[in-house]
C-alpha positions as CSV (number, residue, x, y, z in Angstrom):
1,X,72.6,-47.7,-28.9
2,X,69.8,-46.8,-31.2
3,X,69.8,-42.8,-32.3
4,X,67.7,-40.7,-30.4
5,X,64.4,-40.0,-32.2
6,X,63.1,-36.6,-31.8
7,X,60.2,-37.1,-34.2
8,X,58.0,-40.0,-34.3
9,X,54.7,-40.0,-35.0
10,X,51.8,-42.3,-34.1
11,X,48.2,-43.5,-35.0
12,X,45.4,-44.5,-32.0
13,X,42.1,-45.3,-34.2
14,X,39.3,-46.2,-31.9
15,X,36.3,-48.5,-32.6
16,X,33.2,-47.0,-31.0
17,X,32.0,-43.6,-31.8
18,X,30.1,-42.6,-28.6
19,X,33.2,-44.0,-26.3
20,X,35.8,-42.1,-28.6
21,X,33.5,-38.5,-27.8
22,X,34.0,-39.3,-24.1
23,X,37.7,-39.9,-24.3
24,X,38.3,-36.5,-26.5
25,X,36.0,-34.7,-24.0
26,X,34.6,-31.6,-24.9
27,X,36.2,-29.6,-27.6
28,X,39.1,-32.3,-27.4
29,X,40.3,-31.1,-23.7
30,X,40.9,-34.3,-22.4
31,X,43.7,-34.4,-25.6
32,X,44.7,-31.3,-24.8
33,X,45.5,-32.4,-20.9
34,X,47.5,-35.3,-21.9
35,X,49.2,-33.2,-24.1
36,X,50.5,-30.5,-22.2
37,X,51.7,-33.2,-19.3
38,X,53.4,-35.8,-21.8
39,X,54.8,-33.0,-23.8
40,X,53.6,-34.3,-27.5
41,X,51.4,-32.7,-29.8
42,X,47.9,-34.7,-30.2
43,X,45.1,-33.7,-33.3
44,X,42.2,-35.8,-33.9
45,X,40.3,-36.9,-37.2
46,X,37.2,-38.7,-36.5
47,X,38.0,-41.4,-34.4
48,X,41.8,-41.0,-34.7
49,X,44.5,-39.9,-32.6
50,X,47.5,-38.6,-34.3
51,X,50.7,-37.9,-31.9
52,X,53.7,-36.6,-32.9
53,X,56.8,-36.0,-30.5
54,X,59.9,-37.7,-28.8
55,X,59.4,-41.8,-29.1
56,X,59.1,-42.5,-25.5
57,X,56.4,-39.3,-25.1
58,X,54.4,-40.6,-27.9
59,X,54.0,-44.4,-26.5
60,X,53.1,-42.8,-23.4
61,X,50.5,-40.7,-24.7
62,X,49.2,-43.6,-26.9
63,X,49.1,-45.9,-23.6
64,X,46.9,-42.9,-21.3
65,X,44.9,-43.0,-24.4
66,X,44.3,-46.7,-24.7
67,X,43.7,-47.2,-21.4
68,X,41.0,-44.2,-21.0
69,X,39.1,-45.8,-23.4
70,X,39.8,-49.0,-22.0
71,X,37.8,-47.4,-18.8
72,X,35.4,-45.6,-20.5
73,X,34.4,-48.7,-22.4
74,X,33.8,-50.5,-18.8
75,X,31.0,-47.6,-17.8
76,X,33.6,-45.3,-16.1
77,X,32.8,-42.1,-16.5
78,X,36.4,-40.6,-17.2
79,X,37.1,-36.6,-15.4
80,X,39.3,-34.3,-16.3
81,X,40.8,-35.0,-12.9
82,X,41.4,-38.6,-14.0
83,X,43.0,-38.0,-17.7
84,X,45.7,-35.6,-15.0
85,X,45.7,-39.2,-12.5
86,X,45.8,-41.2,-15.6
87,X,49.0,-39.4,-16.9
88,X,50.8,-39.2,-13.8
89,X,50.7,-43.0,-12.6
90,X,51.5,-44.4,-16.2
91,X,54.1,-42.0,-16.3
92,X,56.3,-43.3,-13.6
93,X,54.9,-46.9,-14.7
94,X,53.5,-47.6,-17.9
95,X,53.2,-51.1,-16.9
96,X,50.1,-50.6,-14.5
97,X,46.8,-51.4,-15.3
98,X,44.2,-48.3,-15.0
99,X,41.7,-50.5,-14.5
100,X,42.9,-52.5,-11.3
101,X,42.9,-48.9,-10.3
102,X,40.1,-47.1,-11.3
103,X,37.4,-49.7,-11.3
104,X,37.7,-50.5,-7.8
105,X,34.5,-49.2,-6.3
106,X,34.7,-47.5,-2.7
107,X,31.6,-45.7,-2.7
108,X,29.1,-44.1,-4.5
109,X,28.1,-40.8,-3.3
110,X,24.3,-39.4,-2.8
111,X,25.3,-37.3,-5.7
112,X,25.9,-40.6,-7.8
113,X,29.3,-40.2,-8.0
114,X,32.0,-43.3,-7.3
115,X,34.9,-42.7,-5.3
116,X,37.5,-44.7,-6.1
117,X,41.1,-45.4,-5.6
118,X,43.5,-43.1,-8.3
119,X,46.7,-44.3,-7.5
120,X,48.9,-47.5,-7.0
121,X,49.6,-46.6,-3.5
122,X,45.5,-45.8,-2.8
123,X,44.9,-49.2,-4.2
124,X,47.1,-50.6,-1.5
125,X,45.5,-48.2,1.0
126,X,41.8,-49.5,0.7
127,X,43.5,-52.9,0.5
128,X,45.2,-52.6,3.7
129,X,41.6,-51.5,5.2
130,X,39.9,-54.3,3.8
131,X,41.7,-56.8,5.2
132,X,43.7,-55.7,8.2
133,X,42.1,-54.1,11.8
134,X,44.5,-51.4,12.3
135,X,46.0,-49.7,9.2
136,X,47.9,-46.6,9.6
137,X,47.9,-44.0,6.4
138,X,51.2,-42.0,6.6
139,X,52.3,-38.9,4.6
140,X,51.7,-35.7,3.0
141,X,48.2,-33.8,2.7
142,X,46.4,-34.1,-0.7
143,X,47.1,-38.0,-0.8
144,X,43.9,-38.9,0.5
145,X,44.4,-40.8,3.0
146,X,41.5,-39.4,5.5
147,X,39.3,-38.8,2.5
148,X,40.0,-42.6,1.9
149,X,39.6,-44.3,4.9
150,X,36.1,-41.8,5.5
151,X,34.5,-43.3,2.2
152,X,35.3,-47.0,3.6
153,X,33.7,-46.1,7.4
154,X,30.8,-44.6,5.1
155,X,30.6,-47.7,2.9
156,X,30.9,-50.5,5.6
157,X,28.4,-48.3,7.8
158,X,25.7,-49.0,4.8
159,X,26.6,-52.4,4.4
160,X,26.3,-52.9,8.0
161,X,29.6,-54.1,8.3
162,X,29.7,-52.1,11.7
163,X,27.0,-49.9,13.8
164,X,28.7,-46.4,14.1
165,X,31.8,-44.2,12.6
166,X,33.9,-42.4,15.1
167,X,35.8,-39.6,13.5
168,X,38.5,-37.8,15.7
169,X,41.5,-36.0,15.6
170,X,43.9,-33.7,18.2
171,X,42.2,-30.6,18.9
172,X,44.8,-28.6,20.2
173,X,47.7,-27.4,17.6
174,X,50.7,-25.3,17.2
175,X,50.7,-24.9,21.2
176,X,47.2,-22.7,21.7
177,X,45.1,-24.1,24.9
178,X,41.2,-24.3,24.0
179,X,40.9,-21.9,27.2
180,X,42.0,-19.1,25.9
181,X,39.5,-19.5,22.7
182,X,36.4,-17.7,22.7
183,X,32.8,-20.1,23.5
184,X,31.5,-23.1,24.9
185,X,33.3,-26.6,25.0
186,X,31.6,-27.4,20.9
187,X,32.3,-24.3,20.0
188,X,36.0,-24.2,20.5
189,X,36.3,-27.7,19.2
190,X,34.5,-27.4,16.2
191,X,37.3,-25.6,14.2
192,X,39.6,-28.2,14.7
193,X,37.1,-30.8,13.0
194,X,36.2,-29.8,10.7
195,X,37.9,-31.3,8.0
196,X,36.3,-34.3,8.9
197,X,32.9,-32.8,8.5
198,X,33.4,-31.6,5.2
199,X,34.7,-35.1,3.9
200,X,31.2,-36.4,5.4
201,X,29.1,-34.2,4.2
202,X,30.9,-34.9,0.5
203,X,29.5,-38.5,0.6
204,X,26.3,-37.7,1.6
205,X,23.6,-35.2,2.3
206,X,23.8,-32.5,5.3
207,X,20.0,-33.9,6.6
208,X,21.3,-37.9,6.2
209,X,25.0,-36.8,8.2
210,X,22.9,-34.8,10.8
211,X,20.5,-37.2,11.5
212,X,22.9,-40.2,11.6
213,X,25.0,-37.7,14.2
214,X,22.0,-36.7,16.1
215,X,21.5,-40.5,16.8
216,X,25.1,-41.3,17.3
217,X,25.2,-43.3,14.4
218,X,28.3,-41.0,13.4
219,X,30.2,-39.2,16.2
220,X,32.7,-36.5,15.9
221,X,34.9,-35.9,18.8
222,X,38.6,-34.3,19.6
223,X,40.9,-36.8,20.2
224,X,40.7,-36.3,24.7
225,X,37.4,-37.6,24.5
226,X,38.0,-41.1,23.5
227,X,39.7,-41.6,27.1
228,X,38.2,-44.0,29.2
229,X,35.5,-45.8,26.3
230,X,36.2,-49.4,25.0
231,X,34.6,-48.7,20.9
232,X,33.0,-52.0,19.4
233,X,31.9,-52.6,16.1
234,X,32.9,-49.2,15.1
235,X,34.7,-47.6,12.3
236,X,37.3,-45.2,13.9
237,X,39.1,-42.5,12.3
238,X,42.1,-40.9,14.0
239,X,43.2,-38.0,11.5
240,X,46.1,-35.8,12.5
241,X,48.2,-38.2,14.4
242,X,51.0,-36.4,14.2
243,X,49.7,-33.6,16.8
244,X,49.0,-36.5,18.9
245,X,51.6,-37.3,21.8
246,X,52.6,-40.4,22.4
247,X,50.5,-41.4,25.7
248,X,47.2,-40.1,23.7
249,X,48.6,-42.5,20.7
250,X,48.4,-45.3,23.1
251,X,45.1,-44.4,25.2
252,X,43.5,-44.2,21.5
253,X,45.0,-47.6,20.2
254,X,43.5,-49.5,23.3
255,X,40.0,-48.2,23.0
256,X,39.6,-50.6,19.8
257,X,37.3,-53.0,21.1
258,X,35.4,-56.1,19.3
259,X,34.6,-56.1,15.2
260,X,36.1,-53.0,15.1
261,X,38.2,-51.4,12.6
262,X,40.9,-48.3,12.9
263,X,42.5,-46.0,10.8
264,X,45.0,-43.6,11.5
265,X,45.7,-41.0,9.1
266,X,48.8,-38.3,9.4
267,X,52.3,-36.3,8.6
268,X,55.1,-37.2,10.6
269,X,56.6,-34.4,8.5
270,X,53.8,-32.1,10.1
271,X,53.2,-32.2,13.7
272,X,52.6,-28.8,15.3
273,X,53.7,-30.4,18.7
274,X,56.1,-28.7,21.3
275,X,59.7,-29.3,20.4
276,X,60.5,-31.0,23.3
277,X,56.9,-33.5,22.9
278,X,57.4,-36.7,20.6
279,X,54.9,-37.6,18.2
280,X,52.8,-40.3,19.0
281,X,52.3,-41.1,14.9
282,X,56.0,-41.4,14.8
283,X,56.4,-43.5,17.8
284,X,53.6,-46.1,17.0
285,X,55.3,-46.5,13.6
286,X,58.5,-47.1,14.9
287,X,57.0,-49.3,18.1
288,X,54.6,-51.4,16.2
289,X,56.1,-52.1,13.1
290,X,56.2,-56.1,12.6
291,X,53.3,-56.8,14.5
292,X,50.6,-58.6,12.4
293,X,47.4,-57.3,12.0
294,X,48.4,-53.6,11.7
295,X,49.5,-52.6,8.1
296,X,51.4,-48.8,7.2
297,X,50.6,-48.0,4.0
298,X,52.6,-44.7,2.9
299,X,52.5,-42.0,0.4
300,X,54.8,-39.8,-1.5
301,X,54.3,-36.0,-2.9
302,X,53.5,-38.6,-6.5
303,X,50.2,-39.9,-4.4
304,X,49.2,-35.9,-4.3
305,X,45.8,-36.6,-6.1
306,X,44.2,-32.7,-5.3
307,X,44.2,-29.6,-8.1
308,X,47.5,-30.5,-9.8
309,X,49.3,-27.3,-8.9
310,X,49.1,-28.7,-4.9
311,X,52.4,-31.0,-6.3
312,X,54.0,-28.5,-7.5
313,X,53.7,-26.6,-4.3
314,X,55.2,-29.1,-2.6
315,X,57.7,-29.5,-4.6
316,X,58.9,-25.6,-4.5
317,X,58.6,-26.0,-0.7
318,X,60.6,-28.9,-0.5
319,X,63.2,-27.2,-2.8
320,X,62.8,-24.0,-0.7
321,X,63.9,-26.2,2.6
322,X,66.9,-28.2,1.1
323,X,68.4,-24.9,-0.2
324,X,69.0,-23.9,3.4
């Protein structure tokens, strides 16, 4: 076995001046993020990279690096976000390819920004949307999975793939009865959907979203009030579907109608139902596995893709849970 080698250091010289300046970032904090999560020490000189630090560390750095500029060099403009997604997927595979990843355009938001997949599992994700009619997104929150699947309803709404985006979830949680809430029907709803208002508001301007809702265009609803409708050439969004029981699970699957598309997006680690109530998330997956046409796609604490501090909260609660 060759000696472990504590002490290597390595060179990354890159050709183009302006590119190299986008990859450093400003006052070299791009370096300084790939540092601190490979654990090497990076300095620059002109357009090289110097790394210095445990063999494996440094070919890792070297191969974040490579790749960045790899992106960069394709007209992706490269985030401080991305050099922490960057680090995180080539450290559990060095083998992927960013740009499989990163360059596979979702949508580009009013504010000219692309959304775009930023992991291996997101890749399969949009994937799974593109080609099958029900796709189910399963696991923890940051992953974004309903983030996801909203920029695809927004992006096949503009191509005119389909003619309206329904967007629902549960609206009752942890037990509580909308009764006993204070105000009209919207008014006790409204907290309960609004995560999916701020996802469609991210993508495009409050006057566009409120128009296209006035009209119907885009409809937001609790999860009750899709009983009894028959939904064609929609987009649908069920988000939550672990608070969902297992007769409202099946009421929603059947209002799919023709050229339509669904995507349903929860925790089965999370439901906030009574003890005593099955999930309807949980039971679809174990009741419709195998059947063709539907795809699960599911994601792990690794897919987290929020403020990187949101992993390691997971991580101390997970700890916090086995320890008892």
């Amino acid at each position: 076995m060759a000696p472990y080698n504590k002490d290597v250091k390595t060179e990354v010289t890159f050709d183009e001046v302006s590119h190299t300046k986008a990859l450093f970032g400003a006052q070299n904090k791009n370096l300084k993020r790939i540092a601190e999560a490979v654990e090497v020490a990076i300095n620059a000189r002109g357009n090289t990279v110097f790394i210095r630090g445990d063999s494996i560390a440094a070919d890792l750095a070297a191969n974040i690096l490579n790749q960045l500029y790899g992106l960069i060099k394709e007209g992706y403009p490269v985030f401080a976000n991305d050099v922490d997604y960057a680090a995180n997927v080539l450290s559990r595979d060095s083998g992927i390819s960013l740009k499989d990843i990163f360059l596979d355009t979702v949508y580009i938001k009013s504010n000219k920004q692309t959304i775009t997949p930023k992991s291996p599992v997101q890749k399969e994700y949009i994937d799974a949307i593109r080609k099958f009619d029900i796709v189910f997104g399963v696991g923890p929150a940051g992953t974004g999975k309903t983030y996801l699947a909203m920029a695809m309803a927004v992006a096949a709404l503009a191509k005119k793939q389909v003619t309206r985006i329904v967007l629902t979830r549960p609206a009752v949680e942890a037990g509580e009865a909308l009764g006993f809430l204070p105000g009209d029907l919207a008014e006790k709803v409204n907290p309960y959907l609004r995560p999916l208002y701020d996802a469609l508001h991210d993508m495009m301007n409050f006057e566009r979203a409120a128009g296209l809702m006035e009209h119907d265009v885009i409809e937001v609803a609790p999860l009750a009030f899709m009983r009894g409708r028959t939904l064609n050439d929609s987009f649908i969004i069920l988000d939550e579907a672990q608070n969902s029981t297992s007769e409202q699970m099946k009421m929603f699957l059947t209002r799919i109608g023709f050229s339509s598309k669904a995507v349903i997006t929860g925790d089965i680690t999370q439901s906030d139902l009574p003890r005593d109530r099955a999930s309807g998330l949980a039971d679809a997956m174990d009741i419709l596995a195998g059947i063709d046409g539907i795809a699960f796609v599911n994601f792990t604490k690794q897919d987290v893709v929020r403020h990187k501090l949101v992993q390691k909260i997971i991580n101390a609660y997970e700890t916090r849970t086995h320890e008892y």
